[in-house]
C-alpha positions as CSV (number, residue, x, y, z in Angstrom):
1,X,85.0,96.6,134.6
2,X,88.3,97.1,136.7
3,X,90.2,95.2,133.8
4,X,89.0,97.6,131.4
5,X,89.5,100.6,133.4
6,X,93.4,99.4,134.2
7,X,94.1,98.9,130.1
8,X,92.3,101.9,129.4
9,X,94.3,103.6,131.4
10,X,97.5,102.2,130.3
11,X,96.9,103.1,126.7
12,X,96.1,106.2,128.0
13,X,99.7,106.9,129.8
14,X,101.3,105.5,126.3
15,X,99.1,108.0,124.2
16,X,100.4,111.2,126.5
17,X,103.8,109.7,125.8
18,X,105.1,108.0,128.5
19,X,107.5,105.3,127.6
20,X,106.1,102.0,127.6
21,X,109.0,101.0,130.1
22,X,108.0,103.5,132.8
23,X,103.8,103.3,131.9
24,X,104.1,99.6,132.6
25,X,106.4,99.9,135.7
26,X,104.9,103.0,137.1
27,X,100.8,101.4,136.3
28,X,102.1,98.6,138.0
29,X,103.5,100.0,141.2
30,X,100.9,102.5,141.7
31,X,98.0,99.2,141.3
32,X,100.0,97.4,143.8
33,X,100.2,100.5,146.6
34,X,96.3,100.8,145.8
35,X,95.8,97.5,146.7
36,X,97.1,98.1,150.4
37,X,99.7,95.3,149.8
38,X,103.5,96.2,150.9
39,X,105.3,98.3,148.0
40,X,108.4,95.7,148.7
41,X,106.6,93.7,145.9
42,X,107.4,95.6,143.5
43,X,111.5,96.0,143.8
44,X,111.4,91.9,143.9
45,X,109.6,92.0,140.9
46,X,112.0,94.5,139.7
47,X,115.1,92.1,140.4
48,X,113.4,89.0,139.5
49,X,112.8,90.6,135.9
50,X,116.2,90.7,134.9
51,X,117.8,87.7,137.6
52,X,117.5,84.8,134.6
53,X,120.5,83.1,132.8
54,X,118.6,83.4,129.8
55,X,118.0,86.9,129.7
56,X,121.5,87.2,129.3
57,X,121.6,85.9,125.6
58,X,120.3,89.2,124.5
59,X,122.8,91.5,124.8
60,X,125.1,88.8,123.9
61,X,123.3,88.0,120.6
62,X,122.9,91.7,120.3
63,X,126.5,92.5,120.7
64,X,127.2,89.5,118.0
65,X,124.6,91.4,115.5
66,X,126.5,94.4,116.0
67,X,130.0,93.4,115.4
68,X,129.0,91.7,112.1
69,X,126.8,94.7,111.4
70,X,130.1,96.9,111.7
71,X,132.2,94.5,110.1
72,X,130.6,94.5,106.6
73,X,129.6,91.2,106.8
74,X,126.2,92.2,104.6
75,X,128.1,93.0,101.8
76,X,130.1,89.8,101.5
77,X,127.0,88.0,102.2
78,X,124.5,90.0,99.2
79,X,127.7,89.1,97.2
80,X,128.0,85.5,97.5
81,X,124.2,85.2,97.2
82,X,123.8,87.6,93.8
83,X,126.9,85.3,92.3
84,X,124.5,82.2,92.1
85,X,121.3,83.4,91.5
86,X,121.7,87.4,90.1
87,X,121.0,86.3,86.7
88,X,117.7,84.8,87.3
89,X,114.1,86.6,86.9
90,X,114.5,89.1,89.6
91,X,117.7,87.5,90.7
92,X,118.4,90.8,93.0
93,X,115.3,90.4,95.1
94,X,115.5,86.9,95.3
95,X,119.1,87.2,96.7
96,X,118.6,90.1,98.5
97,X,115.3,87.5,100.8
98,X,118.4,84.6,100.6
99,X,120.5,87.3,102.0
100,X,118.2,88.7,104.7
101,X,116.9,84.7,105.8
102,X,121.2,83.6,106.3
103,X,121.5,87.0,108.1
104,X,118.4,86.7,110.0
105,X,120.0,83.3,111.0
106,X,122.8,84.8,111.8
107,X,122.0,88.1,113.8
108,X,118.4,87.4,115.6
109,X,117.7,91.3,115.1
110,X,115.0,92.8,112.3
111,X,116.5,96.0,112.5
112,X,119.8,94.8,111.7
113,X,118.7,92.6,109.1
114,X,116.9,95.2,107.6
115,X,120.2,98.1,108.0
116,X,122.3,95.6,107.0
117,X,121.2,94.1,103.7
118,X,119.1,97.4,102.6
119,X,122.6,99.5,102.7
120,X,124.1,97.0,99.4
121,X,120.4,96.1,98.6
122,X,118.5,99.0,97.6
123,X,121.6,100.7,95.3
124,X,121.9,97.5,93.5
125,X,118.4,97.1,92.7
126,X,117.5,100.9,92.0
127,X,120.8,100.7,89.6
128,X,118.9,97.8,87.8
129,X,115.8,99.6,87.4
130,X,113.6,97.9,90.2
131,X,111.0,100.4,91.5
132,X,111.6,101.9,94.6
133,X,108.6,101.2,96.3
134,X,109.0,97.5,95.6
135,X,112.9,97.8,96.9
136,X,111.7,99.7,99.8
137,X,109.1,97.3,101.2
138,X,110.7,94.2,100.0
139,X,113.9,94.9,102.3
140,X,111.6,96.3,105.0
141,X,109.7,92.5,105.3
142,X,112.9,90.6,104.4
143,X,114.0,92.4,107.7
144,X,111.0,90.9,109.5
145,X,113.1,87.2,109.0
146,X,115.3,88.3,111.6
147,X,112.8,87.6,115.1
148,X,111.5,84.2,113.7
149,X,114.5,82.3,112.2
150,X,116.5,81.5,115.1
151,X,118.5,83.1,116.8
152,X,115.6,85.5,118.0
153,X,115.4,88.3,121.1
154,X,112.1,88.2,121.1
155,X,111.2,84.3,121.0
156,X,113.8,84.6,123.7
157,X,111.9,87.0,126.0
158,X,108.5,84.9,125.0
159,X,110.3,82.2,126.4
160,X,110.9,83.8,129.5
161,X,107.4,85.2,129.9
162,X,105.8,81.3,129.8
163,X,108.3,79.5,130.7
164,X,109.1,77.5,127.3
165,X,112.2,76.0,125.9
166,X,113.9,78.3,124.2
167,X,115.2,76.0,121.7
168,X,112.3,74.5,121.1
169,X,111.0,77.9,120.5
170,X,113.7,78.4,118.2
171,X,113.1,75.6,116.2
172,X,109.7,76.0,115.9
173,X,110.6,78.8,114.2
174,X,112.9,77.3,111.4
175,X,110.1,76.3,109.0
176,X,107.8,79.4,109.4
177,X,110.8,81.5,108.7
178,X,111.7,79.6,105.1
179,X,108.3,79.5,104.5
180,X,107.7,83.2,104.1
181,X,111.0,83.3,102.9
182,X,110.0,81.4,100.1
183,X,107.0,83.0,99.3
184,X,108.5,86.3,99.1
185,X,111.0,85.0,96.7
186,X,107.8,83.6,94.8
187,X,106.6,87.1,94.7
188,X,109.4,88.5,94.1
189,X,110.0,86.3,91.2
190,X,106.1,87.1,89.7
191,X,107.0,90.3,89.9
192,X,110.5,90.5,88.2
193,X,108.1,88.4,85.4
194,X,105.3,90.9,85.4
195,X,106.9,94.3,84.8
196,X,110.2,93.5,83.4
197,X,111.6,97.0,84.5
198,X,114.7,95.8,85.2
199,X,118.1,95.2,83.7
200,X,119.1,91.6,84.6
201,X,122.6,90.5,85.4
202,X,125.0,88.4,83.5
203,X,125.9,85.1,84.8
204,X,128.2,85.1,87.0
205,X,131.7,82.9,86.4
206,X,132.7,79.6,88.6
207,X,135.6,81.8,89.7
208,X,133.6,84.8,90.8
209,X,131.1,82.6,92.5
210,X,133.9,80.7,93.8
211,X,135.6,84.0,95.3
212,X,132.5,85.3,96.5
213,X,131.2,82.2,98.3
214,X,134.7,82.0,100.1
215,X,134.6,85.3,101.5
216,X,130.8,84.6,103.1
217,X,131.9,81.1,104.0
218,X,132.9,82.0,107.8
219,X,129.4,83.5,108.3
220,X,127.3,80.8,106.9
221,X,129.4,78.9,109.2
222,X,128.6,81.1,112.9
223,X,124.8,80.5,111.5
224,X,125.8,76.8,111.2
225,X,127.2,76.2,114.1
226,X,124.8,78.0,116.1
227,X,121.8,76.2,115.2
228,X,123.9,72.6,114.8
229,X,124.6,73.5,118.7
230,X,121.5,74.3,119.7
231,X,119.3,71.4,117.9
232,X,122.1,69.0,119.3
233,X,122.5,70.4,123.0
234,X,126.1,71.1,123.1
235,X,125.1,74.1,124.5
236,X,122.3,76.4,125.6
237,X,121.1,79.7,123.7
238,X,123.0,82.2,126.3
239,X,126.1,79.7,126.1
240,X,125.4,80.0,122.1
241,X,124.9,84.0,122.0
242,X,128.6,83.7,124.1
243,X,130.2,81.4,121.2
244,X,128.5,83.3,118.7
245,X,129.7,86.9,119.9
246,X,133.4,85.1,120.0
247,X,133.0,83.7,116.6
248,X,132.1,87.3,115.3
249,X,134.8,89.0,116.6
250,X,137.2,86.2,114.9
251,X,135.6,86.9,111.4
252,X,135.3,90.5,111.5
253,X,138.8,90.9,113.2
254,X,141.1,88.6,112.2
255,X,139.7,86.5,109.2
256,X,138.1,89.8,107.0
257,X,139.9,92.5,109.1
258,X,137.4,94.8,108.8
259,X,136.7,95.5,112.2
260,X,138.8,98.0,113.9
261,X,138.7,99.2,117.5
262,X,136.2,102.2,116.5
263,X,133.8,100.4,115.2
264,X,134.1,97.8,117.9
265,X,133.5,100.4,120.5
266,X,130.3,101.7,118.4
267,X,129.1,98.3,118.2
268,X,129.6,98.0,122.0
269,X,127.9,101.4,122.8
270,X,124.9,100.7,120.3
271,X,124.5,97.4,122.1
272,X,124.2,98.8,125.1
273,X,121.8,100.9,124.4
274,X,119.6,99.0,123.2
275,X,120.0,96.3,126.0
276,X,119.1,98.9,128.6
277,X,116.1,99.7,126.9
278,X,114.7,96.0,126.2
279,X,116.0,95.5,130.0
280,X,113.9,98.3,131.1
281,X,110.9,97.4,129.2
282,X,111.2,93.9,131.1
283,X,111.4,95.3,134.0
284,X,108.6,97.3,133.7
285,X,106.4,94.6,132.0
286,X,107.1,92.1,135.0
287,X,105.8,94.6,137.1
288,X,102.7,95.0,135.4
289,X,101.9,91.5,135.0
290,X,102.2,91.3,138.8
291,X,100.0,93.7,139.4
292,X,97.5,92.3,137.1
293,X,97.6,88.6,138.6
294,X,97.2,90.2,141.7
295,X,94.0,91.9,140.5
296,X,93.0,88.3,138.8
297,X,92.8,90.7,135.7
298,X,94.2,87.5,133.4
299,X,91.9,85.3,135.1
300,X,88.9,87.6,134.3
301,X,89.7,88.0,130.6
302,X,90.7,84.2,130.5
303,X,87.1,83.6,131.5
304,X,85.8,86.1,128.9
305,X,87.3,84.5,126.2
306,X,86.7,80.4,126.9
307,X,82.8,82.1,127.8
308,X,82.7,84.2,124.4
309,X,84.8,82.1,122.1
310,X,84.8,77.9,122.6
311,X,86.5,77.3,119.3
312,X,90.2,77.7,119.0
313,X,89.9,78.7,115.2
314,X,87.5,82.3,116.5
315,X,90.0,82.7,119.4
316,X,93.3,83.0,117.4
317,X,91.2,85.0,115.1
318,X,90.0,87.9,117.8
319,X,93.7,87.8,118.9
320,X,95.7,88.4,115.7
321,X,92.7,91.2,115.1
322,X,93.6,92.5,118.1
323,X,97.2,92.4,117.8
324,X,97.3,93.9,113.9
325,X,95.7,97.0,115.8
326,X,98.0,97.3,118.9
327,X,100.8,97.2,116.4
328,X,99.8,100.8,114.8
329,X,100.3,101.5,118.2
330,X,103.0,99.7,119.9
331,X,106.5,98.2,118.9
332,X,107.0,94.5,118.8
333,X,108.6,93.7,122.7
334,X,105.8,96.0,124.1
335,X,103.1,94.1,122.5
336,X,105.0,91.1,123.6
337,X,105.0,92.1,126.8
338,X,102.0,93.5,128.2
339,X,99.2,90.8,125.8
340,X,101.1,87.3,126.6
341,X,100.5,87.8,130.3
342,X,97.0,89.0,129.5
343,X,96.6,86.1,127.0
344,X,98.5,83.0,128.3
345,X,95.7,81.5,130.8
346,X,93.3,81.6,128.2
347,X,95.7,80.0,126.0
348,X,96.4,77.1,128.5
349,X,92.7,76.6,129.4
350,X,91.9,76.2,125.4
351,X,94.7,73.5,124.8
352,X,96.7,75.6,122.0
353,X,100.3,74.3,122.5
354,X,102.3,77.9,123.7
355,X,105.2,76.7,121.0
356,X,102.6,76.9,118.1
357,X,100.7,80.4,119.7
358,X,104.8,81.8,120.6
359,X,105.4,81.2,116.4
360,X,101.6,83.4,115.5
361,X,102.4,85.7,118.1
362,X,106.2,86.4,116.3
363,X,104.5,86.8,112.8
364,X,101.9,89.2,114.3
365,X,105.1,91.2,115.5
366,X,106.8,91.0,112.0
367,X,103.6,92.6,110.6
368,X,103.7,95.6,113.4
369,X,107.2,95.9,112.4
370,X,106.2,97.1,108.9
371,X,103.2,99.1,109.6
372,X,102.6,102.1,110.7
373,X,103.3,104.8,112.6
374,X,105.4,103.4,114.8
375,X,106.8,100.6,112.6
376,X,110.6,100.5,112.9
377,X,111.8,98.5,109.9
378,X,109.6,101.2,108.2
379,X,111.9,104.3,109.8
380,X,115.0,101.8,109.3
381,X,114.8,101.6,105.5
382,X,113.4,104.9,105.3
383,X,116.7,106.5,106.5
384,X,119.0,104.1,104.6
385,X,117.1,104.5,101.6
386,X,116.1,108.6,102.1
387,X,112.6,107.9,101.1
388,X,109.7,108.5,102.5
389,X,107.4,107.3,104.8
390,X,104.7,106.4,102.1
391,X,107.0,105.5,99.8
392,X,108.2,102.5,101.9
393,X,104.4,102.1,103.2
394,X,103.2,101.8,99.8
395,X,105.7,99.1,98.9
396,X,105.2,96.6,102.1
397,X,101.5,96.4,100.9
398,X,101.8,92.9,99.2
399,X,104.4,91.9,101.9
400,X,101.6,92.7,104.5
401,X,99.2,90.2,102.5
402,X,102.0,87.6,101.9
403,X,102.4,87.1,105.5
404,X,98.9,87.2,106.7
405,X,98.6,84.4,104.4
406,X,101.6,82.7,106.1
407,X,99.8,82.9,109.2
408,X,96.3,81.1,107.9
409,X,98.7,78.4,106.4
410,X,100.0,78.0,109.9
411,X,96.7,77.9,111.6
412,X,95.6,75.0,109.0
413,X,98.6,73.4,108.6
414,X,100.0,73.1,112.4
415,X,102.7,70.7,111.8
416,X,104.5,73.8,109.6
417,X,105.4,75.0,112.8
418,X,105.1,72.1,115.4
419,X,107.3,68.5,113.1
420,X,110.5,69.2,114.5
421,X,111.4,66.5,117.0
422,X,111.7,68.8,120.6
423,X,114.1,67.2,122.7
């Protein structure tokens, strides 16, 4: 009962409008005081949130997104791609999935997969006579590549909250991510077949492909050598976020020199920003989840589950149910936040390996990311694309049912996620 009172309540402070950073921190705090225990607990929760090494990849991966972002990187990427396979049925959506997937690999951000592919993407395509809605909602999901092909913030902050490797998590993440990948060029493909309303390109020349493919070469090659260092351990993912924000500043700077000291500063300030909120969030989170343990409210619902549900395949079930409803309600890190402390005892007690559960829980994300209200690749392309809301809604539809399927294909097929040799 005191479980369900606490989340009741918490939803409750989010509905009024709270922010999730302060109704986390502030519910925490106040069950804490309540409890009689000394309110010293919850500042060294506060500083322990944010005192980790590997917390301080994100704004360093963030800060790389941003630069390329700025630096027009997405444009000389869509290029290369649409040179080799433009002229094939549906070649544009097909290269604007390759294009978000290398970006994805490249920036570890949704949103700025989404920004920056949709702003070539979706005048290309419309040009060529795709249908909006179909533009629209395949940009939106190709966006959703960017927190499950590595580098990711999120799988970062997962790692955090239970205490995996981080490069493990990250490649774990590697085959999901092609996986969808591929099946939304599939679609994409059966689509382009379907209703032929579309003008297809000509085949490109050796020398344009050749020209093109130069000019995207240096930021195939940051994606490269990010992962290559990773998977080998020359260095660790905050070390890699550091050689990666380097490496951006060399291409956008002095190899393409399209990033001048403006947009530098804009990248820096949008960074910032955003880093201060996830920050916050944390913070708030880690105080929560104290409170909770304190309360044994993880240990109670732990118990409800193995008690209610003794197979695996009805627990993951319940939870991605419950998770495709929170995410009407909550963005991606505050799901994160506040249901893997909940969840992760019951998760331990029933022998599902937290790398596998870490890749499910990321696809559940992508899905709240691209429904709504409060979906924000929906608002993202929505704004680039000055459409509306339904609009993009009614094109993610198949995109929505593309990767629910990934997820079953997961759940039966483990080693999808789970045949990379972890060091």
């Amino acid at each position: 009962m005191t479980a369900f009172l606490i989340i009741l309540s918490l939803f409750g402070v989010l509905l009024i409008g709270i922010p999730i950073a302060f109704a986390l921190g502030g519910m925490g705090a106040v069950l804490i005081i309540l409890d009689g225990l000394n309110p010293i607990i919850v500042t060294q929760a506060l500083y322990s949130s944010v005192d980790s090494f590997i917390l301080l990849a994100v704004p360093l991966f963030l800060l790389m997104s941003n630069i390329l972002l700025k630096g027009g990187v997405g444009r000389d990427l869509f290029a290369a791609v649409q040179s080799w396979v433009g002229h094939w049925p549906g070649g544009l959506a097909v290269a604007t999935v390759i294009s978000c997937a290398i970006f994805a690999a490249i920036s570890g951000s949704s949103i700025a997969t989404a920004a920056t592919i949709a702003t070539v993407a979706i005048p290309e395509m419309t040009s060529r006579g795709y249908q909006r809605p179909f533009v629209l909602g395949l940009l939106a999901a190709g966006g959703t590549l960017g927190i499950l092909i590595p580098p990711s913030v999120p799988l970062i902050v997962y790692g955090v909250l239970t205490e995996q490797s981080i490069v493990s998590l990250f490649l774990a993440g590697v085959a999901p991510g092609l996986l969808l990948a591929a099946l939304f060029i599939g679609f994409s493909m059966l689509y382009a077949a379907y209703t032929k309303a579309f003008d297809p390109l000509p085949k490109a020349s050796w020398n344009e492909r050749k020209q093109a493919s130069i000019r995207a070469l240096p930021s195939v090659g940051l994606a490269l050598i990010i992962f290559i260092g990773l998977y080998g351990g020359v260095f660790t993912p905050t070390e890699a976020a550091g050689v990666g924000f380097v490496l951006a500043i060399i291409i956008t700077a002095l190899m393409l020199r399209t990033l001048t000291w403006k947009l530098f500063g804009e990248a820096v300030i949008g960074s910032m920003r955003t880093t201060v909120t996830i920050f916050l969030i944390v913070a708030g989170a880690k105080i929560f989840a104290k409170a909770i343990t304190l309360y044994r409210i993880p240990h109670e619902i732990s118990g409800l589950i193995i008690d209610n549900f003794d197979q695996v395949g009805s627990f993951i079930f319940v939870v991605c149910i419950a998770l495709l409803i929170l995410g009407f309600f909550l963005e991606s890190l505050s799901m994160l936040l506040i249901v893997v402390p909940v969840l992760f005892p019951a998760l331990l007690s029933m022998g599902i390996d937290p790398i596998w559960f870490g890749i499910v829980f990321m696809l559940m994300i992508e899905i709240a990311l691209i429904t709504p209200p409060v979906g924000l690749n929906l608002f993202v392309i929505q704004a680039v694309g000055k459409a509306s809301l339904g609009e993009v809604t009614k094109g993610v539809l198949p995109f929505l049912a593309i990767m629910l399927l990934t997820v079953y294909l997961i759940y039966l097929f483990p080693q999808i996620v789970l045949f990379i040799p972890f060091g």
